[in-house]
Biopython code that builds the backbone (N, CA, C, O; Angstrom):
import numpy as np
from Bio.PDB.StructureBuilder import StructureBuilder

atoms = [
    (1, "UNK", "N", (-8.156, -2.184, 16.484)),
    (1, "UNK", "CA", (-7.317, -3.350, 16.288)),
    (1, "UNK", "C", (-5.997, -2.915, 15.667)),
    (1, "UNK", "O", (-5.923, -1.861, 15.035)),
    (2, "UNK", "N", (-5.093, -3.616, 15.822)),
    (2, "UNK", "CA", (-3.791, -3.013, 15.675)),
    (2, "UNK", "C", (-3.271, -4.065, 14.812)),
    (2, "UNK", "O", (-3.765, -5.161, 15.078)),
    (3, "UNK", "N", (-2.264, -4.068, 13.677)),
    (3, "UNK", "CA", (-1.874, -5.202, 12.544)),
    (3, "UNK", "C", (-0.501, -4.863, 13.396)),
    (3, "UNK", "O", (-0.216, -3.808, 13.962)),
    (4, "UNK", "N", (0.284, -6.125, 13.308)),
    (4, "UNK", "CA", (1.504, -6.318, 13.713)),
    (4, "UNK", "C", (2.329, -7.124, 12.789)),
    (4, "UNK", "O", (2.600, -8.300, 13.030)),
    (5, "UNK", "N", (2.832, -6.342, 11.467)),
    (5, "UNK", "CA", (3.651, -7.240, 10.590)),
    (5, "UNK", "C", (5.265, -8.212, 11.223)),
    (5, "UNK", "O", (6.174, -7.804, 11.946)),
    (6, "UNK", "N", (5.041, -9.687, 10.516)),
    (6, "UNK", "CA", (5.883, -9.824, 11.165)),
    (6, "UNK", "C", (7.318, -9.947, 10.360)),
    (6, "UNK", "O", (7.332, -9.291, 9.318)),
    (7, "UNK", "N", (8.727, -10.791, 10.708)),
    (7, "UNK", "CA", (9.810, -10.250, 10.417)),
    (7, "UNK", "C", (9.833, -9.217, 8.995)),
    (7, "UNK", "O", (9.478, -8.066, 9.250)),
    (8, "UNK", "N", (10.162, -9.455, 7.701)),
    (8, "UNK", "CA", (10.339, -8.495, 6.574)),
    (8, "UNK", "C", (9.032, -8.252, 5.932)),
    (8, "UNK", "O", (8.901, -8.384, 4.715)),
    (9, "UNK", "N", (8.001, -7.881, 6.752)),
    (9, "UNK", "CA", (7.001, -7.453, 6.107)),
    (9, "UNK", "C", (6.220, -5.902, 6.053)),
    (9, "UNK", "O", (6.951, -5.039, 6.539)),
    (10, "UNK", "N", (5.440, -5.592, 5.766)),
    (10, "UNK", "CA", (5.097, -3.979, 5.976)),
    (10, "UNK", "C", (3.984, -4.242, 5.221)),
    (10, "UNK", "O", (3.800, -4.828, 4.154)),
    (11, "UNK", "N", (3.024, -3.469, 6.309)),
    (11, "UNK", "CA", (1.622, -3.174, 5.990)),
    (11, "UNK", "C", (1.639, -1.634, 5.604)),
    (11, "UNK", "O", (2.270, -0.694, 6.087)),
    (12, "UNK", "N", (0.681, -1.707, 4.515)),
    (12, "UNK", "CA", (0.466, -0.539, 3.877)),
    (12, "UNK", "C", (-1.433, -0.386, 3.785)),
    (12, "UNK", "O", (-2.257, -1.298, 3.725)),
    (13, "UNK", "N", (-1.599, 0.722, 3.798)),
    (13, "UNK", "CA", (-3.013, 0.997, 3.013)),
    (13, "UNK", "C", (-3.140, 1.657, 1.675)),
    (13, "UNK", "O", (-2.549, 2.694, 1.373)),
    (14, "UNK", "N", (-3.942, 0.995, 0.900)),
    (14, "UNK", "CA", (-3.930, 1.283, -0.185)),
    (14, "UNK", "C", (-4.525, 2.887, -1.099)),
    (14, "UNK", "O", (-5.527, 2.900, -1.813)),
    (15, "UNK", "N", (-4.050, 3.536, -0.961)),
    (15, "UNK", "CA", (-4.529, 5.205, -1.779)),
    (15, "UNK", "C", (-5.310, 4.533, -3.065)),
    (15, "UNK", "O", (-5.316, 3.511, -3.752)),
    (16, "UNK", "N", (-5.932, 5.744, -2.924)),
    (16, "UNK", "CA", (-7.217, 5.675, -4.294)),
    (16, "UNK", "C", (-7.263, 7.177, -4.799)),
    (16, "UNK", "O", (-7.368, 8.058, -3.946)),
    (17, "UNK", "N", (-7.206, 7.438, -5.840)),
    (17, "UNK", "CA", (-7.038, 8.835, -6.482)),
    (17, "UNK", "C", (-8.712, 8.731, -7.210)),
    (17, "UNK", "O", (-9.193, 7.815, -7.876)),
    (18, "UNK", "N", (-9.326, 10.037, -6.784)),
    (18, "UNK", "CA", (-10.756, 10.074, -7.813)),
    (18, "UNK", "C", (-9.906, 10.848, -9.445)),
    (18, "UNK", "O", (-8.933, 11.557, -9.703)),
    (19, "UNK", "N", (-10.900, 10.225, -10.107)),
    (19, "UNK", "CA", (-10.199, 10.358, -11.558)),
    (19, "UNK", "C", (-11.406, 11.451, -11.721)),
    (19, "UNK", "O", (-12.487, 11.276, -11.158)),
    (20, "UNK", "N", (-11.118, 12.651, -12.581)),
    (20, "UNK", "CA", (-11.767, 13.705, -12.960)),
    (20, "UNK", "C", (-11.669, 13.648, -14.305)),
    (20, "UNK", "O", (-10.701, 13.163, -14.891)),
    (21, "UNK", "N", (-12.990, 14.299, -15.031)),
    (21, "UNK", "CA", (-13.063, 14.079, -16.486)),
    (21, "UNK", "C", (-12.379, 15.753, -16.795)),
    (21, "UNK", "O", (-11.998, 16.554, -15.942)),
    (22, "UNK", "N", (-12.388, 15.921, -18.297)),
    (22, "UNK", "CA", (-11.754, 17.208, -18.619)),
    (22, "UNK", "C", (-12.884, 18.710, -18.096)),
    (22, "UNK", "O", (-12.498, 19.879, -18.099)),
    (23, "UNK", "N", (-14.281, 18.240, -17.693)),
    (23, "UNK", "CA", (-15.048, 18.967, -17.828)),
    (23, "UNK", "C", (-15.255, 19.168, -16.078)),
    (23, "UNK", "O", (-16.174, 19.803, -15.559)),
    (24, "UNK", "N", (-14.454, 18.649, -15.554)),
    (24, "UNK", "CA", (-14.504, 18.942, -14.051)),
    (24, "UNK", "C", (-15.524, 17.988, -13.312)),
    (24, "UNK", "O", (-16.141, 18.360, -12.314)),
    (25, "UNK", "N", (-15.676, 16.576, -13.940)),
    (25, "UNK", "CA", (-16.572, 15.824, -13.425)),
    (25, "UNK", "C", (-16.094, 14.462, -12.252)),
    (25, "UNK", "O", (-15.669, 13.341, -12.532)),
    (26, "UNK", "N", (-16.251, 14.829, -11.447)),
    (26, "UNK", "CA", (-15.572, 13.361, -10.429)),
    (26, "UNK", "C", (-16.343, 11.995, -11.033)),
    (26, "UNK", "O", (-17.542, 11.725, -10.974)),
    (27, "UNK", "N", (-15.276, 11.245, -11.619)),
    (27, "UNK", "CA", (-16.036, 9.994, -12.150)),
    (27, "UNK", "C", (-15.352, 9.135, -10.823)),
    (27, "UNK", "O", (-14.203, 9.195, -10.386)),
    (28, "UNK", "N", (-16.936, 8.022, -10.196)),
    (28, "UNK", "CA", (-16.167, 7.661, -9.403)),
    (28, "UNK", "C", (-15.685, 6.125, -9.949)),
    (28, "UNK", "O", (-15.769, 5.869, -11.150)),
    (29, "UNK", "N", (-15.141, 5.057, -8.916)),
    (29, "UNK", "CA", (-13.812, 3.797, -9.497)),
    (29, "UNK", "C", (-14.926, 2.825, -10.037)),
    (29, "UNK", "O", (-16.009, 2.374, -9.665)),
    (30, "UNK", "N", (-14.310, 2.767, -10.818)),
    (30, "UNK", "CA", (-15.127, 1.342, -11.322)),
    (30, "UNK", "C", (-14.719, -0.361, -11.157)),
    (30, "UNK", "O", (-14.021, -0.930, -10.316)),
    (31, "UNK", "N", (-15.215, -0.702, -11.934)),
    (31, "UNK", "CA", (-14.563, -2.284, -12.003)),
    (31, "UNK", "C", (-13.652, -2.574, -12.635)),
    (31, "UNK", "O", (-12.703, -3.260, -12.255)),
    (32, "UNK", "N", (-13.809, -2.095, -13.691)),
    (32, "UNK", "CA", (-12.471, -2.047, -15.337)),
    (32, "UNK", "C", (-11.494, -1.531, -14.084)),
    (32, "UNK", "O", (-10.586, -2.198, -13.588)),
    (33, "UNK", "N", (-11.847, -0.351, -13.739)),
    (33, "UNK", "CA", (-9.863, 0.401, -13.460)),
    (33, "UNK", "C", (-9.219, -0.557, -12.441)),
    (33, "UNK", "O", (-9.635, -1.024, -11.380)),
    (34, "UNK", "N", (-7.861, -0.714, -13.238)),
    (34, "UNK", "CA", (-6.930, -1.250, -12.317)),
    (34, "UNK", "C", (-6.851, -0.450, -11.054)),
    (34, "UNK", "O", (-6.894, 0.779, -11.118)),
    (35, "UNK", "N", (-6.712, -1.225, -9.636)),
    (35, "UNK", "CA", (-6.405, -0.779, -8.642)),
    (35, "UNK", "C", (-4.680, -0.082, -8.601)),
    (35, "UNK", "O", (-3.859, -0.846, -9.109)),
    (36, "UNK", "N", (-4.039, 1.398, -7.998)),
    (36, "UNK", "CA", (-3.144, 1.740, -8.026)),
    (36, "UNK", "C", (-2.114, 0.670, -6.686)),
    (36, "UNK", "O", (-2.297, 0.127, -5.596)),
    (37, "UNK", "N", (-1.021, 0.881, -7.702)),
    (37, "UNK", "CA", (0.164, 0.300, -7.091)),
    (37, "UNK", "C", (0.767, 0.880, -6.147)),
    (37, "UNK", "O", (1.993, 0.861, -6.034)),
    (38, "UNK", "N", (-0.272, 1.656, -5.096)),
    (38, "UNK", "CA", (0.947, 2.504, -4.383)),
    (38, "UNK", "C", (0.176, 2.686, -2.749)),
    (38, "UNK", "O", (-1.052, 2.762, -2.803)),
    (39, "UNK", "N", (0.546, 2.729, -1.914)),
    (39, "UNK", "CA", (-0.014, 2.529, -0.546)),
    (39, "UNK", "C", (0.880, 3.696, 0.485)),
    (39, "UNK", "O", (1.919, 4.277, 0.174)),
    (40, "UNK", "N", (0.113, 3.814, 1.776)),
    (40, "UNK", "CA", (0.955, 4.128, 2.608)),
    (40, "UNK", "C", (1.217, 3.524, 3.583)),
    (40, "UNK", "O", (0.257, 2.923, 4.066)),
    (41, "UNK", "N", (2.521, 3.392, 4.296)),
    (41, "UNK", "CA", (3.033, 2.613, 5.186)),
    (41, "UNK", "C", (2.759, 2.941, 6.738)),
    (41, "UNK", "O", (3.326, 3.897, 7.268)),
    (42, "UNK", "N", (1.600, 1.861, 7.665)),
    (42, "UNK", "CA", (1.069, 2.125, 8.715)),
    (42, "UNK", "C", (1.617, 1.104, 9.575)),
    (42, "UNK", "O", (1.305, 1.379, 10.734)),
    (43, "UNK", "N", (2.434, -0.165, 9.497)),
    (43, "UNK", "CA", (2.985, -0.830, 10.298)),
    (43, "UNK", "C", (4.701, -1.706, 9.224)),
    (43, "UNK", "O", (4.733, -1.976, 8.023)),
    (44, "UNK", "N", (5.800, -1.901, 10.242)),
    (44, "UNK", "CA", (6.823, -2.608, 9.576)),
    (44, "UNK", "C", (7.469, -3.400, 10.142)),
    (44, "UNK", "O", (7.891, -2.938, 11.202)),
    (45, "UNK", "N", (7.766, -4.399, 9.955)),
    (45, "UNK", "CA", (8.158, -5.760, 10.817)),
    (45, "UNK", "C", (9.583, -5.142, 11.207)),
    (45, "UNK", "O", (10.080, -4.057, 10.906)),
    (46, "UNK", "N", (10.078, -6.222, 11.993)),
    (46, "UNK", "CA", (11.489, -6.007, 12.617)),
    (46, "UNK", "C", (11.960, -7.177, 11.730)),
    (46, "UNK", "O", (12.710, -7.898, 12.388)),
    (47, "UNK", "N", (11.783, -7.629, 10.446)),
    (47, "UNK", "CA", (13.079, -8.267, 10.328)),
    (47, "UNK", "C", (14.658, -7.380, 9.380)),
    (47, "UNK", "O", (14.640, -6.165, 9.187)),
    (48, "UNK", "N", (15.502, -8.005, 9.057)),
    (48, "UNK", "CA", (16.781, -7.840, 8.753)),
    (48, "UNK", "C", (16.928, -6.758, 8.006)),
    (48, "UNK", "O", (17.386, -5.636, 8.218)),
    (49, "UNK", "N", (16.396, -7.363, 6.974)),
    (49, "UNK", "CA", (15.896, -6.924, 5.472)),
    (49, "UNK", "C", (15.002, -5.993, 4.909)),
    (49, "UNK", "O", (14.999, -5.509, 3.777)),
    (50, "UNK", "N", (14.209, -5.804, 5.906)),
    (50, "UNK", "CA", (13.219, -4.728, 5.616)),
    (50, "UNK", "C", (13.711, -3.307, 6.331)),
    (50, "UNK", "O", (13.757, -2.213, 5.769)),
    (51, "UNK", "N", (14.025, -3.566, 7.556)),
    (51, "UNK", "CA", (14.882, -2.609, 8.085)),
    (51, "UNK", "C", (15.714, -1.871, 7.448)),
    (51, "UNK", "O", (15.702, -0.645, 7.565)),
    (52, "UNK", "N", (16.817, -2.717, 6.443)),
    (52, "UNK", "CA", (17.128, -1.952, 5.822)),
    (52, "UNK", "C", (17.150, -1.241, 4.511)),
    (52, "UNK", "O", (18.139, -0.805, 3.922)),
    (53, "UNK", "N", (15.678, -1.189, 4.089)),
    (53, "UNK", "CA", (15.065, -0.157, 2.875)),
    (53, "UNK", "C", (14.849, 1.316, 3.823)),
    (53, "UNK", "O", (14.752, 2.406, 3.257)),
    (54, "UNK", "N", (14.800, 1.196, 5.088)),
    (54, "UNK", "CA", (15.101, 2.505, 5.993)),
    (54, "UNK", "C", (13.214, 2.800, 5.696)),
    (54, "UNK", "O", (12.967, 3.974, 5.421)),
    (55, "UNK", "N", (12.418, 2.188, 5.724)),
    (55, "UNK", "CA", (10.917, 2.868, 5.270)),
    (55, "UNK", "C", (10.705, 3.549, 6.873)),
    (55, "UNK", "O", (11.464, 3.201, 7.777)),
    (56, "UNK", "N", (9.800, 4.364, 7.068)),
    (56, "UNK", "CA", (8.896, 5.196, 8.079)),
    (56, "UNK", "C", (7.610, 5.044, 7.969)),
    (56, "UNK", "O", (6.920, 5.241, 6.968)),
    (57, "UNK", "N", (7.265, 4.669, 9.077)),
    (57, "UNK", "CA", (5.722, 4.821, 9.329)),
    (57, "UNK", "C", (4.999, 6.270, 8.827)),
    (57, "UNK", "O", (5.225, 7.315, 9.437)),
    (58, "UNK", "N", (3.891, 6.204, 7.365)),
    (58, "UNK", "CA", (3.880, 7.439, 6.429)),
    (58, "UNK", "C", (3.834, 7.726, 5.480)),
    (58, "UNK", "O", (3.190, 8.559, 4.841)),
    (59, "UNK", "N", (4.986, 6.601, 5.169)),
    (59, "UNK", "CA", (5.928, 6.981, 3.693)),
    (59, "UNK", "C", (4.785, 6.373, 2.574)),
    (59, "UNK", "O", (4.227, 5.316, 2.871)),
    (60, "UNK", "N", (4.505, 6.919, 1.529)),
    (60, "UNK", "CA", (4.243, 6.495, 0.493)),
    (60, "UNK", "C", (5.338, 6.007, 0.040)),
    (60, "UNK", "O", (6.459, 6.509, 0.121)),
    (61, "UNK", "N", (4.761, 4.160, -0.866)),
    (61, "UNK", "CA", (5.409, 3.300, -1.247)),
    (61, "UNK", "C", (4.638, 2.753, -2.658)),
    (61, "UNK", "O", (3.420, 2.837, -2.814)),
    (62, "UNK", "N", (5.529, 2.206, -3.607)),
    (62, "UNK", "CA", (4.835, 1.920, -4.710)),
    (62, "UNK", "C", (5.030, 0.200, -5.007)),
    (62, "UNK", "O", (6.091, -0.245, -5.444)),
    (63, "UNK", "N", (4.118, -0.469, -4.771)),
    (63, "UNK", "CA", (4.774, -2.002, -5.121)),
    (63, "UNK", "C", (4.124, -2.399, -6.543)),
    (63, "UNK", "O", (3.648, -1.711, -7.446)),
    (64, "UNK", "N", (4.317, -3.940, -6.357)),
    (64, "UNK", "CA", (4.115, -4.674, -7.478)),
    (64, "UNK", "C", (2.602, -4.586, -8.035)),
    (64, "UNK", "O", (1.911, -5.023, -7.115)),
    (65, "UNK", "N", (1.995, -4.324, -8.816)),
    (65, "UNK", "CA", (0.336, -4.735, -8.988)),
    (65, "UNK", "C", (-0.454, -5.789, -8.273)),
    (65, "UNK", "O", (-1.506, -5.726, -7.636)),
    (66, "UNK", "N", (0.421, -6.854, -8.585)),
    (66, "UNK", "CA", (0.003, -8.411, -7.826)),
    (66, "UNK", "C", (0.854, -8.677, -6.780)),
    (66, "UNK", "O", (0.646, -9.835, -6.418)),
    (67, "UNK", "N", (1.669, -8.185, -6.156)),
    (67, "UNK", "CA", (2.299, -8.324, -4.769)),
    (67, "UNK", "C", (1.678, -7.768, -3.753)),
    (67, "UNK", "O", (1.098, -6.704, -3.536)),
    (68, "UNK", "N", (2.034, -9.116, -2.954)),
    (68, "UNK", "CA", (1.320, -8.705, -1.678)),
    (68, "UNK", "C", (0.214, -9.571, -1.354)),
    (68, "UNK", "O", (-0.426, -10.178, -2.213)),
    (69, "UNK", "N", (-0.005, -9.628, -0.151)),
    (69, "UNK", "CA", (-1.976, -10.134, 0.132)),
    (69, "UNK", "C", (-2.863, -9.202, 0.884)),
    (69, "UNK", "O", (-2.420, -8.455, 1.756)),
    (70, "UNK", "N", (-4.071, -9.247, 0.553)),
    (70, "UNK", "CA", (-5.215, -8.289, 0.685)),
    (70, "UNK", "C", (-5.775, -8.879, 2.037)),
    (70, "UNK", "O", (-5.911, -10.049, 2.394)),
    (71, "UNK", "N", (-6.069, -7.632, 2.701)),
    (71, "UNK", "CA", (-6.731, -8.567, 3.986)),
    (71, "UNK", "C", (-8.001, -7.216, 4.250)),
    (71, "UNK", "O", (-8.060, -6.102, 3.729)),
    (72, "UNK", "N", (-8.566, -7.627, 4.882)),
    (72, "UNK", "CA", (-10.124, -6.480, 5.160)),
    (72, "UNK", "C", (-10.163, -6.980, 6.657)),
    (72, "UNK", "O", (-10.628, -7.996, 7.175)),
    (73, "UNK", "N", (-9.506, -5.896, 7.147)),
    (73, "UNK", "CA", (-10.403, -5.929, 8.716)),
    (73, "UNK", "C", (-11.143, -4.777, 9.020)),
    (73, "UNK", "O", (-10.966, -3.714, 8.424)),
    (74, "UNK", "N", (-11.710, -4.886, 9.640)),
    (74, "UNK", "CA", (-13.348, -3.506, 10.000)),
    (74, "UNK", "C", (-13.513, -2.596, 8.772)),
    (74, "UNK", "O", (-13.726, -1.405, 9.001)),
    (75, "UNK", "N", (-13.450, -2.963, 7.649)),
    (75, "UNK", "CA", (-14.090, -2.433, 6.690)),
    (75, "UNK", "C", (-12.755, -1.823, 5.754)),
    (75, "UNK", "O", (-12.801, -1.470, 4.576)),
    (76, "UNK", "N", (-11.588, -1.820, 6.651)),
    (76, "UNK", "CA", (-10.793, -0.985, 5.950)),
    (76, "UNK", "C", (-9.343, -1.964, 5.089)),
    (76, "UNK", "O", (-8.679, -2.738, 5.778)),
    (77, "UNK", "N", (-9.043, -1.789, 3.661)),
    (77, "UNK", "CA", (-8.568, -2.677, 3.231)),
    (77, "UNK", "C", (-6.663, -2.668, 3.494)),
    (77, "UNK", "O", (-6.310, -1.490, 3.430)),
    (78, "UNK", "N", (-5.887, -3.256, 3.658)),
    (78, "UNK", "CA", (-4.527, -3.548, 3.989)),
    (78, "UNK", "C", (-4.205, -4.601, 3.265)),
    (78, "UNK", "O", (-4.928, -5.518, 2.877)),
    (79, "UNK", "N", (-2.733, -4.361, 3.057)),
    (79, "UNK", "CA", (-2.151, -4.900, 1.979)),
    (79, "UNK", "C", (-0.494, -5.428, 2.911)),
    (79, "UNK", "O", (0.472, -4.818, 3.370)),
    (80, "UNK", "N", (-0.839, -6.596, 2.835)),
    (80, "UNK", "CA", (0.585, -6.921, 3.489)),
    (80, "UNK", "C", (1.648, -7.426, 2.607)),
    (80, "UNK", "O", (1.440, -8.471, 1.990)),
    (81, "UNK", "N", (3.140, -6.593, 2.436)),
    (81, "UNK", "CA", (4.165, -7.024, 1.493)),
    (81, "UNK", "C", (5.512, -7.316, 2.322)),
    (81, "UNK", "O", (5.910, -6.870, 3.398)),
    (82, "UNK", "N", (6.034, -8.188, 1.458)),
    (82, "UNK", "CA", (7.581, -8.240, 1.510)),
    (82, "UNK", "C", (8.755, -7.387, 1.139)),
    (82, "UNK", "O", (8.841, -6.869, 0.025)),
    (83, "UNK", "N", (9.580, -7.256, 1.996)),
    (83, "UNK", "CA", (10.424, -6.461, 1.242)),
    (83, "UNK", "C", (10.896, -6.337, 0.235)),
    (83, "UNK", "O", (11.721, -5.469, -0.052)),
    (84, "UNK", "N", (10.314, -7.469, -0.742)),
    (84, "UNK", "CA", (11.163, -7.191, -2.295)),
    (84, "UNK", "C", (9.867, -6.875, -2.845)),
    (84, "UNK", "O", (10.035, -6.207, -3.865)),
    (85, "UNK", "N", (8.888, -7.033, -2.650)),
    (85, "UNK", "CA", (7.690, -6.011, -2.949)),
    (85, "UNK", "C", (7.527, -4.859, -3.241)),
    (85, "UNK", "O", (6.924, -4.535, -4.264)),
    (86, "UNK", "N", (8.035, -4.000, -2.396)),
    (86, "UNK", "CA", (8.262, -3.249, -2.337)),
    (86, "UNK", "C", (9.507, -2.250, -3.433)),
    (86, "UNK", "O", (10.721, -2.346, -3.251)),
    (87, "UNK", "N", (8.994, -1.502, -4.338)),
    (87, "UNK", "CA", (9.548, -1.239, -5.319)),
    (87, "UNK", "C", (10.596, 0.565, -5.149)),
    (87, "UNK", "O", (11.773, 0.815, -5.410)),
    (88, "UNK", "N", (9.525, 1.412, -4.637)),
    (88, "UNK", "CA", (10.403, 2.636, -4.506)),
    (88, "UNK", "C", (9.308, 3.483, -3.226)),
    (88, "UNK", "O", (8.170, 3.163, -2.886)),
    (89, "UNK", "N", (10.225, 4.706, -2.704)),
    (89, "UNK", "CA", (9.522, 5.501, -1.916)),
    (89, "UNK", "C", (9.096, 6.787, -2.670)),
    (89, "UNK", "O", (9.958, 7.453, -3.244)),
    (90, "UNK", "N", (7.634, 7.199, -2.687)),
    (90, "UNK", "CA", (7.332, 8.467, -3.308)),
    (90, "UNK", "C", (7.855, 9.634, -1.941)),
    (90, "UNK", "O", (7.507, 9.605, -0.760)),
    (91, "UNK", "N", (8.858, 10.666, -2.689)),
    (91, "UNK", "CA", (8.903, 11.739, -1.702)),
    (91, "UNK", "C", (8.109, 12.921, -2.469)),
    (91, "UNK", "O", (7.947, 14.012, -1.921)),
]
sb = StructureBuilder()
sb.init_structure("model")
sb.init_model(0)
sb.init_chain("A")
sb.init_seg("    ")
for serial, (resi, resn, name, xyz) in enumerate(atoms, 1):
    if name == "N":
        sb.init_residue(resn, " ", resi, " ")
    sb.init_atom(name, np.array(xyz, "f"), 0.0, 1.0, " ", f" {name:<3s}", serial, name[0])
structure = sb.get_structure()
């Protein structure tokens, strides 16, 4: 299935980092930990405005904590934002 954001929007998937203890232990995510603010960009609308933040299909992006809406299709989670959502590009 294919997501098709529409005018200033951009779908991202959301990265998950495993957190390691000092002793070399993979602790895995819990409930407490905040989910990270940062996704990668797999679809981007054609509108005006979004176009021109210049993003690429790829790019790690860092948004708001609470921006955006969560959607789950076939198991896998996506995060659809606006262009002012959208806060900076990780290079």
């Amino acid at each position: 299935m294919k997501l098709k954001p529409l005018g200033n929007r951009v779908i991202v998937t959301l990265l998950t980092e495993e957190e390691t203890s000092k002793s070399g232990i993979i602790l895995p995510e819990t409930i407490d930990k905040e989910k990270k603010a940062e996704g990668k960009v797999i679809a981007i609308g054609e509108g005006e405005k979004i176009q021109k933040l210049d993003l690429k299909v790829g790019d790690k992006v860092l948004f708001g904590k609470y921006a955006g809406e969560e959607v789950k299709i076939e198991k896998v989670e996506y995060k659809i934002l606006s262009d002012e959502d959208v806060l900076a590009v990780i290079e």
